[in-house]
N, C-alpha and C positions, 0 to 999 in steps of 0.2 A: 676449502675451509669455511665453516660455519661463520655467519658474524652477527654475532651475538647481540651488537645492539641495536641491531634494524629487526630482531627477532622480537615476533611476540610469543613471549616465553612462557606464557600460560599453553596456549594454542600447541607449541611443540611438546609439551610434556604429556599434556592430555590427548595429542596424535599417537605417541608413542606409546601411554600406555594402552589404549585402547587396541592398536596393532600389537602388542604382546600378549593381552587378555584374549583376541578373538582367537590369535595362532594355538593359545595352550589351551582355550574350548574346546578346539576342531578335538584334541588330541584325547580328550577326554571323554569328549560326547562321543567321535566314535567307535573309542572301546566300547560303550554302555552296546548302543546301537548294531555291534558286529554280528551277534548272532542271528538277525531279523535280518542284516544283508547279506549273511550266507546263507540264509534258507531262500530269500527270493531270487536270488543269483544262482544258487546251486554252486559254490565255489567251499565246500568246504576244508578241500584241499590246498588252496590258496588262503585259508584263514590267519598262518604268521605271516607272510606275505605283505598283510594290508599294514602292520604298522611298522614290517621289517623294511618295506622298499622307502616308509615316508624316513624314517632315522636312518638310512640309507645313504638318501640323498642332500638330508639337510646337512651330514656331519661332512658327508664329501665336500658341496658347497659351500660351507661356512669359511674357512680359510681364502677362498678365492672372492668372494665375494666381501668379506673386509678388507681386502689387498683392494680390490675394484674401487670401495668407498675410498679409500686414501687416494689412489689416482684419479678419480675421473667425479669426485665430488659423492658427499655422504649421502644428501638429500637425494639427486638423480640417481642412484642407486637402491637407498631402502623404496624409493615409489618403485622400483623396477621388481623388486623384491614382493612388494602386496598386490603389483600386477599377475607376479608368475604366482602366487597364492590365491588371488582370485580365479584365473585361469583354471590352475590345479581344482580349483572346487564346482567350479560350474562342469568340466570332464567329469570329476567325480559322482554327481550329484547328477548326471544325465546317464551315468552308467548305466550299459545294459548288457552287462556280462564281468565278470570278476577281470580279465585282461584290461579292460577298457578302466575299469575302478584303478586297477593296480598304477595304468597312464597317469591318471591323474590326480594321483595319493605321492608317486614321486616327483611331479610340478609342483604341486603345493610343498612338497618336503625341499627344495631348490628355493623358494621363495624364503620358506621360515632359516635356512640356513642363513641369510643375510638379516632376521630382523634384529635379534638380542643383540647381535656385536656392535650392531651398526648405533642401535640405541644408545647402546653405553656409551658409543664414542660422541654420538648428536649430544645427548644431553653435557660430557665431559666438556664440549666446544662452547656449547650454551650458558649453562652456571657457572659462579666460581666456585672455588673448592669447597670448602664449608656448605655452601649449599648443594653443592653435587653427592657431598657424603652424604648430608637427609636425604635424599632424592633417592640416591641409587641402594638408600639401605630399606628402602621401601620395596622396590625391584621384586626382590624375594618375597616378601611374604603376599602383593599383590599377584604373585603368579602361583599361588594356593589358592586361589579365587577360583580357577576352572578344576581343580582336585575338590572344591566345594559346591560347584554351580554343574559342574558336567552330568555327573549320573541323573540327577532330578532334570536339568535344561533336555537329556535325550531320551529321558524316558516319555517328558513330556509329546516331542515332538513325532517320536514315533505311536502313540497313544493316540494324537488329537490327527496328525497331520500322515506324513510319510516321512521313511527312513533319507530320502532324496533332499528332505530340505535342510539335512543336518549339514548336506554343504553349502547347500544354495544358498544358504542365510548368512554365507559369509561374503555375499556377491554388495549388500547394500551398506553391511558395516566396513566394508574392506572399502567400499566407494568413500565412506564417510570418513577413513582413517586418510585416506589420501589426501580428502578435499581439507583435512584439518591443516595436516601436514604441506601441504602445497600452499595454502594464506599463510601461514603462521610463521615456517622458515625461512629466510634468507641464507645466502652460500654465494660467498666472493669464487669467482672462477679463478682455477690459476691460468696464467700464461705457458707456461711452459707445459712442452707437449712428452706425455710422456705413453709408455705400452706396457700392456701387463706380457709377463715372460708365459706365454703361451706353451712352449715346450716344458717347461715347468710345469704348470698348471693341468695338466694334459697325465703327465708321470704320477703327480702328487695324485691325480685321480685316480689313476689305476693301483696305486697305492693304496689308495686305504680303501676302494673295492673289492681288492683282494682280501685287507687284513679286517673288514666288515663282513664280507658277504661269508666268511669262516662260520661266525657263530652266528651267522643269521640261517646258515643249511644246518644250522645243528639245533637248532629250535623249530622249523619250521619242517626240515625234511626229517628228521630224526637220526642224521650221523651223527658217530662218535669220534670227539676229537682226538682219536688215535685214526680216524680212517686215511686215506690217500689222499681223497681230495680235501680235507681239512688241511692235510700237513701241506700239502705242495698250493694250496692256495697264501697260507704263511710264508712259505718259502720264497716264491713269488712277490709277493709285498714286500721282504726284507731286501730282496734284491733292490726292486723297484725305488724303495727308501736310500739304499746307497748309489743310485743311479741322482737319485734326486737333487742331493748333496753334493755331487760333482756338474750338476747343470746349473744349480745356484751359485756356485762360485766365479761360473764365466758371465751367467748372467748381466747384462746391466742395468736390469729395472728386476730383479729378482722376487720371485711370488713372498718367499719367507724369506727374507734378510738375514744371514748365515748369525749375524753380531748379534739378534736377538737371543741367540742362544749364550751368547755370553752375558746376556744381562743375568745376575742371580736372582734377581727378583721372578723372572720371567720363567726360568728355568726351576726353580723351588716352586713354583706356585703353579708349573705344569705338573710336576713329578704329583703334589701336594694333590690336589682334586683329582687326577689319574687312580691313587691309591686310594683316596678315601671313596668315593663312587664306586670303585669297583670290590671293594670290600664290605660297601653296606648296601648298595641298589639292591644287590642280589634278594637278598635276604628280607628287606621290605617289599620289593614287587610281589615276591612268593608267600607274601604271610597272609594275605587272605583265605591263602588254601586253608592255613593252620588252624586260623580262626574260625572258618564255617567246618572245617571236618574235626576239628579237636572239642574248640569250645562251644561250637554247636550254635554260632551266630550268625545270623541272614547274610546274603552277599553284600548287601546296603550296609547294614551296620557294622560290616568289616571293613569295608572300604571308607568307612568313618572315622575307624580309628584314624587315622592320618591326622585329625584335624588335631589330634594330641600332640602330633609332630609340629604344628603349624603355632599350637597355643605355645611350645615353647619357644620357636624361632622366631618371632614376629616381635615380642617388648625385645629379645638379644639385639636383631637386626638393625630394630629403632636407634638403643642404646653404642650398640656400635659406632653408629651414623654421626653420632654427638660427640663421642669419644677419639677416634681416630687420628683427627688434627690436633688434638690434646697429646693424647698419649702414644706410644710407640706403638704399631700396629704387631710387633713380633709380639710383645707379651700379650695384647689382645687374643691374641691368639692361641698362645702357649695357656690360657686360663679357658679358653672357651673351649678346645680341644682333649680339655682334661674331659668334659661332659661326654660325649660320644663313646670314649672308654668304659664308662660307668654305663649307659645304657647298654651296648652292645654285651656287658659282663654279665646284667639282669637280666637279657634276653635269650644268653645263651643256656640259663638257667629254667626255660619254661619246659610245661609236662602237664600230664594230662589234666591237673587241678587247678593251672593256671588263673587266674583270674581275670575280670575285665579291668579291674581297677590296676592290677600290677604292670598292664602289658601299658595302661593309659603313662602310668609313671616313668613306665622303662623308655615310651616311645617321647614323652616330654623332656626327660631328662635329654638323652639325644639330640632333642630340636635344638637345646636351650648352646650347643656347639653347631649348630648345623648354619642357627642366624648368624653366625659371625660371620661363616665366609659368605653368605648372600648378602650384608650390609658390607664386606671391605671388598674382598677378590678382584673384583671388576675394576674399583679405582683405585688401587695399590699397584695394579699393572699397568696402568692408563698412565699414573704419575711417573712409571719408573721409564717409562721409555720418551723418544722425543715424538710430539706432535703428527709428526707426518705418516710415525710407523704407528701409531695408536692403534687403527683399525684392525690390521693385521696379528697385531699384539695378543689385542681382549680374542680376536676368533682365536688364535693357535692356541689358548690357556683353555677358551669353551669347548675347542675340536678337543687336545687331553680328556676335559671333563665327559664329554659326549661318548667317548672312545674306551673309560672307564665303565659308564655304566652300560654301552654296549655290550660289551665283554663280560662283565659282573652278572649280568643278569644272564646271558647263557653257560658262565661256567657254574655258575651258582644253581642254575636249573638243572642242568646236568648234572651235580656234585647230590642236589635232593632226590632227582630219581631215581640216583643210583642207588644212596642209600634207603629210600623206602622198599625199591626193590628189592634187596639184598633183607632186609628185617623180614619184607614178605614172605621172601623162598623160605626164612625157616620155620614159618609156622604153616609152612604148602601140607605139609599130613593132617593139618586141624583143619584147614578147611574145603569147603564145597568144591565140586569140580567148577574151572570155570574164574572163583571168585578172584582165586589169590592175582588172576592179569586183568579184573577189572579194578582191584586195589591198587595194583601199582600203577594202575592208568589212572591214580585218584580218585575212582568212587568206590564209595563202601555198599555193597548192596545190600537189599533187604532181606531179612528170613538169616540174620549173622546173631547167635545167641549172646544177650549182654556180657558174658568174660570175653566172647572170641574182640565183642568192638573193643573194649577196654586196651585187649593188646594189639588190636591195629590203630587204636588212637595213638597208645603209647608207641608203637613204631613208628608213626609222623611223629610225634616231640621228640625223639632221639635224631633224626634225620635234622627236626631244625635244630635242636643242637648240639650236632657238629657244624651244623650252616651259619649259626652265628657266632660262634669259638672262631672261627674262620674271621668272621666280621671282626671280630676281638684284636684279634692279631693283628687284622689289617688296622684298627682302629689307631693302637699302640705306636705302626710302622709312622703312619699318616702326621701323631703329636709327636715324636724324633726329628720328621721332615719343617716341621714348623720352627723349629730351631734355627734353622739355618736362612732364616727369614734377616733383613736385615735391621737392627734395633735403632728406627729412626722413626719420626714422626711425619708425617706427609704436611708436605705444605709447598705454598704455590710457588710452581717453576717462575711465574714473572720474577716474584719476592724476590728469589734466588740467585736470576740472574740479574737485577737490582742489585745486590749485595752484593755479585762478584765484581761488580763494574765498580762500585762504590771502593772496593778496598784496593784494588787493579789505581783507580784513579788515587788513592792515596797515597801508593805505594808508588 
């Protein structure tokens, strides 16, 4: 248990975020950077690979590793956590063959799966509530920072320097995160000895290896989730999942405490982030494509749009953060959720005349629901359970979240290719030999007469939308599920259990 007032609680907040800013760099710089490490590695066959194995391993990890922080202390844990990130990056970063990278892209991905939960729950220990709501409603739009800093931070560094130091540089801020973190926190040890359920932890992995590494060979290898090893790697995992469930109930120090699933809070706010990520990730990871082959804008300035996503989640997130302990977090939500519906309806509406200003509106509007659940999610779940299970809590709502846009983004790439392809084949008589399978492989080649681009532009805007009609649907599913949220206002467990003592002794 943290103790708060031997903390100097400047020191921990700025440990932390500095340790979440450098994790979501790595992840962003080395998207920029991929192509310059597949050309000097010669790995271009492992190219989904390098971000598949790192989300891989951090989502596997994430549940065990806040189970870990609840047993065996937060602090001793997240250092464990920016160790095996550090690690992960100096392998990376000394690679000399794509195998060797792959090693050390899923260490660093083991490490990042313990920092965010682990956060939430340090800073939850640290502040009191009112301040933990500012705090944590900041969270979100701080980790837009490296969606803003990454492409410029690795274009530079492969320009001036080498593609090697894009990990290396995580060797002396990941020192500095530790050294912050190590003055700044204090952590009362428990007495009591307790073990993580190892047989658990062991199932649950091969659990969601199974129901991960599905759509990560369908991205990376190019199966179709109708193939063999698609199905029976799902099949596999569900079993695995009802294996799981009957280990945890004999368990006595249990990874996932079965009763969490009886909380509604806990349980609504898994279901809730599961559906919404996996009905909108899709669809924005792939819109770059749209916007450099439709609207005919640089790969920079596509990847810019985002920051429209950012301008409208960031005053929401703030405003959250003020409101919450005021007002009941269901209707927060139940208003902030109406926004998402209204972008995903505007987007599902673009076409070859698109504009840059309608797509800025459509992707704002959007943000302006997006900041809700980055300003409340994390401490709606943190307050609804007790103290010891917190850790556990916040990862099994981030694993859902993680799990959603896993999956989101390969059915969703799957659901695009098929449909461009399918628009392709019917205009296979109009053109060149050759063309119509480097169209569906995404490039338009040159010497294609202005009507013929017209209607392969127009065959990408049909393809996105059905890709975000899709988004639509799920958006709708997602403000239904916020309903079932409970209509109370957060406020401090001491308070509470003050009051109950107080009417207990009146009574």
């Amino acid at each position: 248990m943290v103790s708060a007032k031997k903390n100097n609680k400047t020191l921990v907040l700025v440990g932390l975020l500095t340790g979440l800013i450098f994790s979501g760099l790595d992840e962003t710089v080395v998207a920029t950077v991929m192509p310059t490490i597949i050309r000097d590695l010669h790995g271009l066959s492992f190219y989904g690979w390098v971000a598949g194995i790192y989300m891989l391993t951090m989502t596997i990890f994430m549940p065990i590793l806040g189970k870990m922080g609840d047993l065996y202390g937060r602090k001793r844990i997240y250092l464990i956590c920016i160790a095996l990130f550090i690690s992960g990056s100096i392998v990376s970063g000394l690679a000399i063959s794509m195998p060797m990278l792959l090693v050390g892209r899923g260490i660093q991905g083991i490490g990042a799966g313990g920092l965010m939960p682990l956060a939430m729950v340090i800073i939850g220990d640290t502040y009191p509530l009112e301040q933990r709501a500012k705090i944590q409603s900041l969270i979100g739009p701080v980790m837009f920072l490296p969606q803003l800093l990454g492409p410029t931070l690795g274009g530079y560094i492969v320009g001036h320097i080498n593609w090697h130091w894009v990990f290396l540089i995580n060797l002396p801020v990941g020192l500095l995160t530790a050294l912050i973190i190590g003055i700044g926190m204090r952590e009362k040890r428990s007495e009591r000895k307790r073990s993580i359920d190892w047989v658990g932890a062991f199932t649950m992995m091969l659990g969601l290896l199974s129901l991960l590494l599905a759509p990560v060979l369908v991205d990376s290898q190019g199966l179709a989730w109708s193939s063999p090893w698609v199905i029976g790697l799902l099949v596999i995992s569900a079993l695995l999942f009802m294996l799981l469930v009957r280990i945890e109930k004999k368990a006595k120090e249990p990874l996932v405490p079965l009763h969490l699933f009886k909380n509604r809070t806990v349980v609504v706010m898994s279901l809730f982030v599961f559906v919404l990520m996996l009905g909108l990730m899709g669809g924005f990871s792939s819109f770059p494509f749209f916007a450099q082959n439709v609207m005919g804008l640089t790969p920079t300035s596509s990847g810019y749009l985002n920051l429209a996503l950012m301008a409208g989640a960031v005053p929401v997130s703030i405003l959250i953060g003020f409101l919450i302990t005021r007002v009941s977090y269901r209707n927060l939500f139940i208003v902030s959720f109406v926004f998402p519906i209204v972008g995903m309806y505007l987007l599902a509406q673009v076409g070859v005349g698109t504009s840059v200003l309608y797509i800025i509106i459509a992707f704002f509007i959007t943000g302006l629901g997006m900041g809700a659940l980055f300003g409340g999610d994390n401490l709606i779940v943190q307050e609804s359970v007790d103290k010891e299970d917190s850790g556990i809590a916040i990862a099994t709502v981030q694993l859902f979240q993680s799990i959603g846009i896993t999956i989101g983004m390969s059915v969703f790439g799957s659901l695009l290719a098929q449909n461009i392809k399918s628009s392709i084949n019917n205009l296979g008589n109009q053109l060149q030999k050759g063309a119509a399978k480097a169209i569906a492989m995404g490039d338009i080649p040159q010497g294609l007469t202005p009507d013929m681009i017209e209607k392969v532009q127009q065959a990408f805007s049909n393809a996105f939308q059905n890709i975000f009609a899709i988004g639509f649907g799920f958006a709708i599913v997602a403000f239904i599920i916020v309903w079932f949220l409970k209509k109370e206002v957060l406020s401090k467990k001491e308070e509470n259990e003050e009051l109950a003592k107080g009417s207990e002794s009146k009574s």
